[in-house]
C-alpha positions in Angstrom: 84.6 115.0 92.0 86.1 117.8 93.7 88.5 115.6 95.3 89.3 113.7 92.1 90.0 117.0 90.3 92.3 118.7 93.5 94.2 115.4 93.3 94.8 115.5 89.5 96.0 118.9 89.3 98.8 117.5 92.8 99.5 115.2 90.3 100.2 117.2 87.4 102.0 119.6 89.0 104.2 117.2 90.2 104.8 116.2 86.5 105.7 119.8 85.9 108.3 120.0 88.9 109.7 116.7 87.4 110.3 117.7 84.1 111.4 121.2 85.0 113.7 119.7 87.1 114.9 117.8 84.8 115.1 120.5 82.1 117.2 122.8 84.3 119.7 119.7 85.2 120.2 118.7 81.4 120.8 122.7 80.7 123.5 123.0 83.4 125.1 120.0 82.3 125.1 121.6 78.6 122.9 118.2 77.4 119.0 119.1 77.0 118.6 119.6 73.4 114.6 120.5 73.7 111.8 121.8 75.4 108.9 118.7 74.5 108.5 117.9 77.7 107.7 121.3 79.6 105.5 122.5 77.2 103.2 119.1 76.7 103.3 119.6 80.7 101.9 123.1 80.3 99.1 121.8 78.3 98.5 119.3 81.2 98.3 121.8 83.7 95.2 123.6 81.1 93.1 119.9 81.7 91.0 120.6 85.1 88.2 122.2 82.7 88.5 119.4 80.3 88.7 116.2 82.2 86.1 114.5 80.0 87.7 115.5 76.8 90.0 112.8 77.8 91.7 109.8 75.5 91.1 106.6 76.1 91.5 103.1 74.1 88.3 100.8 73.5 89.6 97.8 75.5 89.5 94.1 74.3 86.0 92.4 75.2 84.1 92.8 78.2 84.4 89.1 79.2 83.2 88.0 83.0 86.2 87.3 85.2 86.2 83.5 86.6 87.6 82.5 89.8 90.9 80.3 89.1 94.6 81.3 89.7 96.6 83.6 88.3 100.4 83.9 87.3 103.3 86.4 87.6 105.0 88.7 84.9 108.6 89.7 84.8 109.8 93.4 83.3 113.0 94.3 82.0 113.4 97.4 82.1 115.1 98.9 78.8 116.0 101.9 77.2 113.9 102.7 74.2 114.2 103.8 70.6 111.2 104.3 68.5 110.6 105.0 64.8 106.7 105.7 65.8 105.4 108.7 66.4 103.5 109.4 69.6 100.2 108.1 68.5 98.2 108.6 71.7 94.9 109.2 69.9 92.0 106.7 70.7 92.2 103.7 68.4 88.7 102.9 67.3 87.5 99.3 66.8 86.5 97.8 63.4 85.4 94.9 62.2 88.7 92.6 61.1 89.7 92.5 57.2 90.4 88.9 57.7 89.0 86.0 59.5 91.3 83.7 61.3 90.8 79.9 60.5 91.8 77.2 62.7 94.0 74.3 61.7 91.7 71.6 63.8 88.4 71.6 65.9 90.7 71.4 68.8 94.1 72.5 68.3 95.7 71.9 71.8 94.4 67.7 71.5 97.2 65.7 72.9 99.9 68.5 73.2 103.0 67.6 75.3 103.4 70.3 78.1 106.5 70.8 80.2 106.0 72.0 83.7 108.2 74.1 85.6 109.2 70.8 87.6 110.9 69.4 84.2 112.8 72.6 84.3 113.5 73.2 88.2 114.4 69.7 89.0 113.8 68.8 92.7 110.8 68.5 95.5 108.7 71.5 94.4 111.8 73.9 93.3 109.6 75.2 90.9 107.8 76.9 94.1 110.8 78.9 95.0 111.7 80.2 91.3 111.7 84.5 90.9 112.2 86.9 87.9 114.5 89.1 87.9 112.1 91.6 89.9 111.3 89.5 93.2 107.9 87.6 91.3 107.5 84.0 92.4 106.5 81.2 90.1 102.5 80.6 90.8 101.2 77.4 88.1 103.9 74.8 87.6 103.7 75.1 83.8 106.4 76.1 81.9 105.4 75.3 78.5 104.3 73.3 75.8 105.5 71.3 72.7 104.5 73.5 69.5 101.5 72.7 67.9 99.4 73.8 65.0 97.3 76.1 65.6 96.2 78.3 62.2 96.3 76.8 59.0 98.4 78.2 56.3 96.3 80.4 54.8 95.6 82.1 58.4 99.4 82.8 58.7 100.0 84.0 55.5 96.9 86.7 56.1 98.2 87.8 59.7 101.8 87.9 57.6 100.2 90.0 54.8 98.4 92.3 56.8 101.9 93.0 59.3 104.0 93.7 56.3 101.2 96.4 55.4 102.8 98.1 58.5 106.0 98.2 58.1 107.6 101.5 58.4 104.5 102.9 59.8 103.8 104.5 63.1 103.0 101.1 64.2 106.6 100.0 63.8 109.2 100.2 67.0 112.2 99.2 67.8 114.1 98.8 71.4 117.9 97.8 72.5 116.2 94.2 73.1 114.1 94.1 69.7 115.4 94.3 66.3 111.8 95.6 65.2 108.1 94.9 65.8 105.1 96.2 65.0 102.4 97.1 67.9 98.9 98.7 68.8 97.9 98.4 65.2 94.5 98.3 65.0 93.6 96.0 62.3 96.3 93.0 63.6 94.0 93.5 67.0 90.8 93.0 66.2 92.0 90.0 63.9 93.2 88.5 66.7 90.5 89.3 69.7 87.3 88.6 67.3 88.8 85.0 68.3 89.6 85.3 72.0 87.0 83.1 73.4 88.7 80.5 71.5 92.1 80.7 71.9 91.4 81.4 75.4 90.2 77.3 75.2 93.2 76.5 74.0 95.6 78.2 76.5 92.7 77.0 79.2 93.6 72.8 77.7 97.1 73.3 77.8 97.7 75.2 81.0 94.8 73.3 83.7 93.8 76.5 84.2 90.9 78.8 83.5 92.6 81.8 81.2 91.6 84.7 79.8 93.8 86.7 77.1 95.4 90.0 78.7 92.9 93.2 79.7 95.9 94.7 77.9 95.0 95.1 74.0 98.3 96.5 73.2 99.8 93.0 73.9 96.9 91.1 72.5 98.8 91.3 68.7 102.6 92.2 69.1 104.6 91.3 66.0 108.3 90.7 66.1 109.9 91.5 63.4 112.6 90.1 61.3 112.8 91.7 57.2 116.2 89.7 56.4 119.6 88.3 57.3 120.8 89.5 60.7 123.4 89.7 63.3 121.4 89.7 66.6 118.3 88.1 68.0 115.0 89.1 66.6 114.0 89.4 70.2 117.0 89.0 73.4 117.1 87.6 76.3 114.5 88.4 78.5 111.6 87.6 80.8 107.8 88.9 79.9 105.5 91.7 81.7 102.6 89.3 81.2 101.8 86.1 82.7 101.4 83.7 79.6 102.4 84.2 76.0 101.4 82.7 72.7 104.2 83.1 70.5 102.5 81.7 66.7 104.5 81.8 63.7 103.9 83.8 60.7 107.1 82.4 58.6 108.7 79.2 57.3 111.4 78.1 59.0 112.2 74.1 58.3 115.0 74.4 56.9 116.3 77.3 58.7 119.3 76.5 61.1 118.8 79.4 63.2 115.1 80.8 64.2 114.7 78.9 67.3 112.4 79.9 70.3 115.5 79.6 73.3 114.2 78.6 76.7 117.0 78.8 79.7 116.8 76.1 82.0 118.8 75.6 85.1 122.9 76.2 84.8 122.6 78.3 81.8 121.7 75.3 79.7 119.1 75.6 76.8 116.5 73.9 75.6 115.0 74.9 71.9 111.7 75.4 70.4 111.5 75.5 67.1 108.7 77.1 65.3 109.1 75.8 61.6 105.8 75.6 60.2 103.2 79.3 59.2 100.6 78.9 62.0 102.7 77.0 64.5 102.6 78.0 67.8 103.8 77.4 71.7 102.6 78.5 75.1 104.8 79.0 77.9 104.6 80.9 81.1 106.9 83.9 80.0 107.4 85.6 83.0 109.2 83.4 85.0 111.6 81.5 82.1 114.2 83.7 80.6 113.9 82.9 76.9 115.1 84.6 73.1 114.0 84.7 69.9 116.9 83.5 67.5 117.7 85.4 64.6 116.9 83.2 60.9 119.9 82.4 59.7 118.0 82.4 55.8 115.9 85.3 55.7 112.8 87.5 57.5 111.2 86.2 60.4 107.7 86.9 62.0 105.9 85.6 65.0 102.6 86.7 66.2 102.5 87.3 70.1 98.8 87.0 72.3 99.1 87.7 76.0 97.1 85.5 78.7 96.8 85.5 82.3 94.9 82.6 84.8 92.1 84.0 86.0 91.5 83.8 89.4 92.0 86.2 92.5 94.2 83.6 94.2 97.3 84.2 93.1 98.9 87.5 92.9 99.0 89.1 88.9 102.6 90.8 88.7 101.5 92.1 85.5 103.6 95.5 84.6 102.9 98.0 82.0 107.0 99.4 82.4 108.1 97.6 79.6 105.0 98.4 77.2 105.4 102.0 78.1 108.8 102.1 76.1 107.4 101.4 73.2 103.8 101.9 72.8 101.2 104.9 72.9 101.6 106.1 76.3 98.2 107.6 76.8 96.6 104.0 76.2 99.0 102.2 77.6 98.1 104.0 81.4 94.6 103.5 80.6 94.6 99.7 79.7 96.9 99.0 82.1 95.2 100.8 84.5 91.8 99.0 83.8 93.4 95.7 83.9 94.8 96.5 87.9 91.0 98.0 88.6 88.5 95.6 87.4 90.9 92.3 88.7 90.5 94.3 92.3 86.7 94.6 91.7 86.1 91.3 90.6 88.4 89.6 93.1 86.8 91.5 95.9 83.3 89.7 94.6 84.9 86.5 94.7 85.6 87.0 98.4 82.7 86.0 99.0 82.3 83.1 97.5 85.4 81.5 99.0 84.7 77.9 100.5 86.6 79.2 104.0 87.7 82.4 105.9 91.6 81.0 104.9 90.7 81.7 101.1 89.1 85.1 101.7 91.7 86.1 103.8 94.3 85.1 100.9 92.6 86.9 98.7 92.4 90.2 100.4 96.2 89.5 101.0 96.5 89.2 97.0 94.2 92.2 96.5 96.7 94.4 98.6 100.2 93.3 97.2 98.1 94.3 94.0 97.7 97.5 95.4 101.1 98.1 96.2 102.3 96.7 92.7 100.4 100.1 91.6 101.6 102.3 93.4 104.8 101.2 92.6 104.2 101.0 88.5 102.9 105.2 88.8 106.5 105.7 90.8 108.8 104.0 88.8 107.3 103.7 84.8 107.6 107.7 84.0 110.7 107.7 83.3 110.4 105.0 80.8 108.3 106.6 78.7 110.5 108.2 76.1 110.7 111.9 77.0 109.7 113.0 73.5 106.1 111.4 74.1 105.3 112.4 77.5 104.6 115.8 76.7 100.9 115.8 75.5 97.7 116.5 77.2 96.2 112.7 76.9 99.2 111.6 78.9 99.2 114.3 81.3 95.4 113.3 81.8 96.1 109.3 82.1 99.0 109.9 84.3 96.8 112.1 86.5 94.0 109.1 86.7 97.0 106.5 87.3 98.4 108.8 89.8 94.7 109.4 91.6 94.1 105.7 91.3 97.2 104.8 93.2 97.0 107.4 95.9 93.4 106.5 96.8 93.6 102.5 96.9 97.1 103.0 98.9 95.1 104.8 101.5 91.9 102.4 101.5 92.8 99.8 104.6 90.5 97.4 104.5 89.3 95.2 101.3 85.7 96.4 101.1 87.3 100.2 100.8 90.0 98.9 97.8 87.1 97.4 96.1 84.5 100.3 96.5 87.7 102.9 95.2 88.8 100.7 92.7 84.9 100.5 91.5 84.8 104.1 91.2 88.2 104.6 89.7 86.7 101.8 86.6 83.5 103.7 86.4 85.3 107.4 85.7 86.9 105.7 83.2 84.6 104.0 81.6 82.2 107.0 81.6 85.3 108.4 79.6 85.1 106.0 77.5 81.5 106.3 76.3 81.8 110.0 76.5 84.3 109.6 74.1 82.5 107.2 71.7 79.6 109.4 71.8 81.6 112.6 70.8 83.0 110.5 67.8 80.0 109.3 66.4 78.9 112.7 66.8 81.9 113.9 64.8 81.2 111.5 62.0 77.6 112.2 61.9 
């Protein structure tokens, strides 16, 4: 504990060097219109007597990790513009005002998938495919024909309850999307009180065993389109998650525009097209570049649910830099930061039940460039965070347990001391977790 607390104050500090920095080289240059960032880092530099006063989001459900593969995530990295305010505060679970109905008993029966081999034409090309930041392509899907998967009145109820937040502090908008809505509670628990089963579907359609994203915040993200516009609803771009479900929320049959685009080799394009409430498609996000077009007759709204294989054996690029743009930052660290912590506990168990010492040595291998993929998300996401939502004590306190997590795991050597400090790292925050539950029931009592 007293090491944990030494190397959280280091950490803050060096938040409060940064932005003073910063401060004093925007002032010279006759630019720095505000002083949000020093004082939220002056209250983070007051949290070594209140570590367990600390904010953290209730994560998705607690489901066992299964020993499969795993795939890569691409992130753009993007200036952001926000019409939410910084709504750090813990988001606490209730039970979902609607109840999501699906259009068959199996909605992924006789889908068409298209592999990455369809796209990347030639003797395992696929293999060799990289985003934009160095990932290779791990699963040879791409993705898949688009298939029913809610019926109507399902759609209309995840469109209902979206439109509800509109203009809210859920609502943000980047220079790559138009609008969407994000970390709203209500769309969240909609769509996770149905994990297990759409995790079955993704599972069918991929070959693999997948699990929907340890990140919430990406478990309901809605893109947004109220009317008639220029640009795309979404640009070009590749995702910070492995897999996505993109499901649509609008009509769009007769609608020219409105197409899912999907860049295939030589800049040529293939197109999805979404047209029916409750349609959806699967593809593997992070490796193939892909927009959302624009309707050319009116609003548009899909529903997106993140998914990753689950397996130690192949290296998760997931990356919270683009979700730190435009999300609550404070829960954003912390899910992200759980996701990372428990994959390295869990693949560390599965060591052990590798068939030969070649698998347990590739997964240790895996467990490190996962390590490194840390260190290098607490180095290079700060400044994405917009500057007027860095300043307040919760993110202080999750940068501080990114910054400890990071530091620690880089200087473990040997995969028995990653897992036993990544073990420890997940307990502290889970024990913030409850601590924090209890204090709220407490509250409400």
């Amino acid at each position: 504990n007293m090491l944990y607390n030494a190397l959280r104050v280091r950490a803050l500090r060096k938040l409060l060097l940064r932005n003073s920095l910063h401060q004093q080289q925007r002032a010279e240059a006759g630019t720095f219109a505000g002083s949000q960032i020093n004082s939220g880092a002056d209250q983070g530099l007051r949290l070594s007597k209140s570590i367990n006063q600390t904010s953290l989001q209730a994560s998705t459900t607690d489901v066992p990790f299964h020993v499969q593969k795993a795939s890569p995530a691409t992130l753009p990295e993007e200036e952001s513009l926000t019409r939410a305010q910084d709504a750090s505060q813990i988001v606490v679970p209730e039970a979902s005002p609607i109840h999501l109905t699906f259009a068959t008993k199996d909605p992924a029966a006789n889908v068409v998938v298209q592999q990455l081999s369809d796209i990347f034409v030639g003797k395992d090309k696929w293999k060799g495919v990289k985003n934009s930041f160095g990932d290779p392509a791990m699963v040879n899907y791409a993705l898949c024909e688009p298939f029913q998967l809610f019926d109507s009145k399902s759609a209309s109820q995840l469109l209902d309850l979206a439109k509800q937040y509109l203009d809210s502090d859920f609502e943000y908008s980047t220079s790559r999307t138009s609008a969407c809505i994000r970390a709203c509670p209500a769309l969240e628990n909609a769509i996770v009180a149905i994990a297990p089963q759409l995790e079955q579907v993704a599972t069918r359609l991929v070959g693999e065993k997948m699990k929907m994203h340890g990140f919430r915040l990406e478990s309901a993200h809605v893109n947004v389109q109220r009317g008639v516009q220029e640009g795309p609803v979404d640009d070009w771009h590749q995702d910070s998650t492995p897999f996505v479900l993109v499901t649509a929320l609008t009509e769009h049959s007769a609608d020219p525009g409105g197409n899912l685009l999907v860049e295939k080799e030589e800049g040529a394009h293939y197109k999805c097209k979404l047209t029916q409430p409750g349609e959806a498609v699967l593809m593997q996000g992070s490796i193939i570049p892909h927009c959302a077009q624009q309707s050319e007759i009116g609003e548009r709204y899909t529903i997106v649910t993140s998914f990753f294989v689950d397996s130690p054996l192949v290296y998760d690029s997931t990356s919270m830099r683009v979700a730190a743009g435009y999300s609550p930052p404070a829960r954003c660290i912390d899910e992200y930061l759980r996701h990372v912590l428990k994959r390295l506990v869990l693949s560390g168990a599965a060591t052990a039940t590798q068939e030969t010492r070649e698998l347990q040595q590739e997964v240790e291998r895996i467990m490190k460039m996962e390590v490194v993929k840390l260190k290098k998300e607490h180095e290079l996401t700060w400044e994405l965070i917009p500057e007027n939502r860095r300043g307040s004590r919760e993110v202080a306190e999750a940068w501080g347990r990114l910054y400890y997590a990071a530091d620690r795991l880089e200087a473990a050597g040997h995969y028995e001391d990653i897992v036993r400090v990544a073990n420890e790292c997940l307990s502290n925050l889970m024990r913030l977790r409850e601590n924090f539950s209890r204090e709220e029931t407490a509250n409400a009592i």
